[in-house]
BALUM-625248 format. One record per atom (N, C-alpha, C): x, y, z; residue in one letter. Coordinates in steps of 0.2 Angstrom, whole numbers, padded with zeros to 4 digits, always signed. Atoms other than C-alpha are relative to their C-alpha. Layout:
XYZA...
END
This chain:
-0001-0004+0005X+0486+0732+0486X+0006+0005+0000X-0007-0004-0001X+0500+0744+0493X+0006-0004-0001X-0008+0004+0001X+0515+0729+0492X+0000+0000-0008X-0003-0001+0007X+0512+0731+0472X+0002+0006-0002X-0003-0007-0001X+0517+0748+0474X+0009+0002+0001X-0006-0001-0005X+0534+0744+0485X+0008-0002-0007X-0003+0000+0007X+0543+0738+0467X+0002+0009-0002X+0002-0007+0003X+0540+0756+0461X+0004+0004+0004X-0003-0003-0006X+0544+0764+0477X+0008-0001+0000X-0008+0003-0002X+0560+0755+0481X+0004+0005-0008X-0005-0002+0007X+0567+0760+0461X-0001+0006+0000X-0001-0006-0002X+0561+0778+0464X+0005+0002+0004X-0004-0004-0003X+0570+0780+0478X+0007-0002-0002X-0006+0002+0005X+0587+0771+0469X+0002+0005-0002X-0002-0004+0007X+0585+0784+0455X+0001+0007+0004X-0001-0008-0003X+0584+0800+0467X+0008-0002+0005X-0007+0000-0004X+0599+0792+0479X+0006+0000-0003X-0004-0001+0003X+0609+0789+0464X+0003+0004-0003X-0001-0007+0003X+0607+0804+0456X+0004+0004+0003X-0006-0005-0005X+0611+0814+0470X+0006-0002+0002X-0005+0002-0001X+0625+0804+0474X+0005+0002-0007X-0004-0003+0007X+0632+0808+0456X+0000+0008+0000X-0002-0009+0000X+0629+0828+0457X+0004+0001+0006X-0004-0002-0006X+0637+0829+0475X+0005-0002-0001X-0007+0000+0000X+0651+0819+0471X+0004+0003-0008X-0006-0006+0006X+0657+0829+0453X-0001+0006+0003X+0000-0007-0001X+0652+0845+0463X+0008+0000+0007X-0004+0000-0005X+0664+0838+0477X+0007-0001-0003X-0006-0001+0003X+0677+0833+0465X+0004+0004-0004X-0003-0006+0004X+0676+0846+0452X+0004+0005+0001X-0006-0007-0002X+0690+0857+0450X-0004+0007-0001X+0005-0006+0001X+0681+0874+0453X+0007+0007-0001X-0005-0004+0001X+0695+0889+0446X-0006+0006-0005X+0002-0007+0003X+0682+0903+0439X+0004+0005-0005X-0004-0005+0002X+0689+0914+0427X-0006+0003-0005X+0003-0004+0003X+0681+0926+0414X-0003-0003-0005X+0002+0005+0005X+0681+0916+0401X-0007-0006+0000X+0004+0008-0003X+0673+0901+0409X-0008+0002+0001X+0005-0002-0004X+0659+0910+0416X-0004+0008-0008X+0004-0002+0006X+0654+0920+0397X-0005-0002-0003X+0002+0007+0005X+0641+0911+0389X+0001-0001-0008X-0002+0004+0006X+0644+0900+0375X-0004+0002-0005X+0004-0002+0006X+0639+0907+0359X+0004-0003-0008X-0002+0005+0004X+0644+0892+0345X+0009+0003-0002X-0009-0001+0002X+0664+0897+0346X-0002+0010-0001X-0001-0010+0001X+0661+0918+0342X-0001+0003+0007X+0000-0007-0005X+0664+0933+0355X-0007+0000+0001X+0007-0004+0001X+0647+0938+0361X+0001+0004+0000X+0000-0008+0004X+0642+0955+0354X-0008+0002+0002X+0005-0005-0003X+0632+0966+0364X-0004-0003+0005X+0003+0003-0006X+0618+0962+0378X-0006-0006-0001X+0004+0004+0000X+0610+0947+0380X-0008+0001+0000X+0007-0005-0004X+0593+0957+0385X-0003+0004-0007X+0002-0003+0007X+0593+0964+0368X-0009-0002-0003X+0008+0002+0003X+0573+0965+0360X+0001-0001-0007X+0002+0001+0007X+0567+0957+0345X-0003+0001-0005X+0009-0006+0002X+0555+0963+0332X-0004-0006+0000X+0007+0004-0002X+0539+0957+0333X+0000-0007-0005X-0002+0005+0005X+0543+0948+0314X+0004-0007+0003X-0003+0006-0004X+0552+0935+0323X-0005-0003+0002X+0006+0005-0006X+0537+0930+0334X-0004-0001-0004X+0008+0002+0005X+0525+0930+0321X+0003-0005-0004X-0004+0003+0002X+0537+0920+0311X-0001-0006+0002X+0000+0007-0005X+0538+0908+0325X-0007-0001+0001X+0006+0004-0002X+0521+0906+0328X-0005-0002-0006X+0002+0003+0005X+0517+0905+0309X+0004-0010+0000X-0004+0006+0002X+0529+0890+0309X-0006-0005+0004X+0004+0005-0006X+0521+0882+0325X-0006-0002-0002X+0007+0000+0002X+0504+0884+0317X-0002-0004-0005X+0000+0005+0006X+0507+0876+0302X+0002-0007+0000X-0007+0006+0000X+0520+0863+0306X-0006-0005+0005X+0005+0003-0002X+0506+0856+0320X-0007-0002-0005X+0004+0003+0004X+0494+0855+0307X+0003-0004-0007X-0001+0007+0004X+0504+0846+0294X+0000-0006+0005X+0002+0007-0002X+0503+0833+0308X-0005-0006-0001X+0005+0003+0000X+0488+0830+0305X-0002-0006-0006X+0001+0006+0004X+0492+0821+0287X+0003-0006+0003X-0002+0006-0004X+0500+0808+0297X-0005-0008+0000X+0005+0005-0002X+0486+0799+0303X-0006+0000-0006X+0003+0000+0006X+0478+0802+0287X+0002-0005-0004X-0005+0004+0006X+0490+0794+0277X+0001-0007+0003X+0000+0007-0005X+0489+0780+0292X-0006-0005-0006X+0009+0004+0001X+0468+0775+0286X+0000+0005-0004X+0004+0000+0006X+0468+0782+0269X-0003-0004-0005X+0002+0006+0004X+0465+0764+0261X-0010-0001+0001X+0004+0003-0002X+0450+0763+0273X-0008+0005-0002X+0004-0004-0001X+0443+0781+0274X-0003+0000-0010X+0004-0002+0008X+0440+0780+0251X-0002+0006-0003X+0002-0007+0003X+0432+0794+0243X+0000+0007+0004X+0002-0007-0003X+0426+0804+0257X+0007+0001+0003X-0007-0003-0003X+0443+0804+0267X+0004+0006-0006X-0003-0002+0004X+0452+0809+0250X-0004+0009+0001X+0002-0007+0001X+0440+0825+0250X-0001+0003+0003X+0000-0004-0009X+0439+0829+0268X+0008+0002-0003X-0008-0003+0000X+0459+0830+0267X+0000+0006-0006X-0003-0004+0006X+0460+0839+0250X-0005+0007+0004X+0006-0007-0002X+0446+0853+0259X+0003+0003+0006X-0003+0000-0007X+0457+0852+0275X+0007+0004-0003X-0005-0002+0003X+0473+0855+0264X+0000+0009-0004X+0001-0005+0004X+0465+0870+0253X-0003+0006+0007X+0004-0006-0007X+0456+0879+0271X+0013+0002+0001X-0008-0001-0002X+0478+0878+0277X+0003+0005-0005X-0005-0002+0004X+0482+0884+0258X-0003+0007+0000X+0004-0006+0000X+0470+0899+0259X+0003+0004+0005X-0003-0006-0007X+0477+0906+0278X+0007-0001-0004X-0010-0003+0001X+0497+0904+0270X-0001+0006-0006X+0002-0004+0004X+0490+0913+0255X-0002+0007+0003X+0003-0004-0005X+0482+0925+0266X+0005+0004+0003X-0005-0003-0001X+0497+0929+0276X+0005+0004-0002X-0006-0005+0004X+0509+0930+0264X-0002+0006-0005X+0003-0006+0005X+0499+0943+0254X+0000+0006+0007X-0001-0003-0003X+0498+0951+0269X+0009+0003+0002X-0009+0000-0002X+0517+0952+0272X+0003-0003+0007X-0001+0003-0006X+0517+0942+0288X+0008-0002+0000X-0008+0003+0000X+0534+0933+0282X+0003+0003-0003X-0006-0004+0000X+0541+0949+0277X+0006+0001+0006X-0005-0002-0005X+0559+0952+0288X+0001+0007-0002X-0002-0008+0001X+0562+0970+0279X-0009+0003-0003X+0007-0002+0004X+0546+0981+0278X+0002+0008-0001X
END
């Protein structure tokens, strides 16, 4: 049972020799000249402006976790829209009851001001 294994093995250990072999040798031939520049982080071509560390308001996070919340559940029409021929009446009604529960919390937040950014 272990020799169908040695396939496996042998091509792991390949992918970790060749690897390393690729990182050691650009790290050995890399030209290394540090300057100020090089060692700034990359901020899409503009100066960065102020400290990395900087806090953000809470509205961002909630934002972000609004999106994530919803966006995972629009996956769900996916595999609905896969076996809606087979699911018939009741699918259609499920989904529409599933879709109107999602439209009530968006409703919900935005009344609250959740996706205000100026309060």
């Amino acid at each position: 049972m272990a020799g169908l294994y040695i396939p496996v093995l042998l091509h792991f250990v390949a992918v970790v020799v060749l690897a390393s072999a690729l990182l050691g040798l650009s790290w050995w031939v890399g030209v290394k000249r540090p300057t100020r520049e090089k060692l700034s982080p990359y901020e899409c071509g503009i100066p960065p402006v102020g400290n990395a560390r900087e806090r953000f308001s809470v509205s961002f996070y909630l934002v972000g976790m609004l999106f994530i919340l919803f966006d995972v559940e629009a996956v769900f029409l996916y595999p609905w829209a896969v076996v809606f021929k087979s699911l018939k009446w009741f699918g259609f009604v499920e989904m529409f009851l599933y879709i109107a529960i999602l439209l009530a919390g968006y409703i919900y937040i935005w009344k609250k001001g959740a996706l205000e950014w100026t309060r």
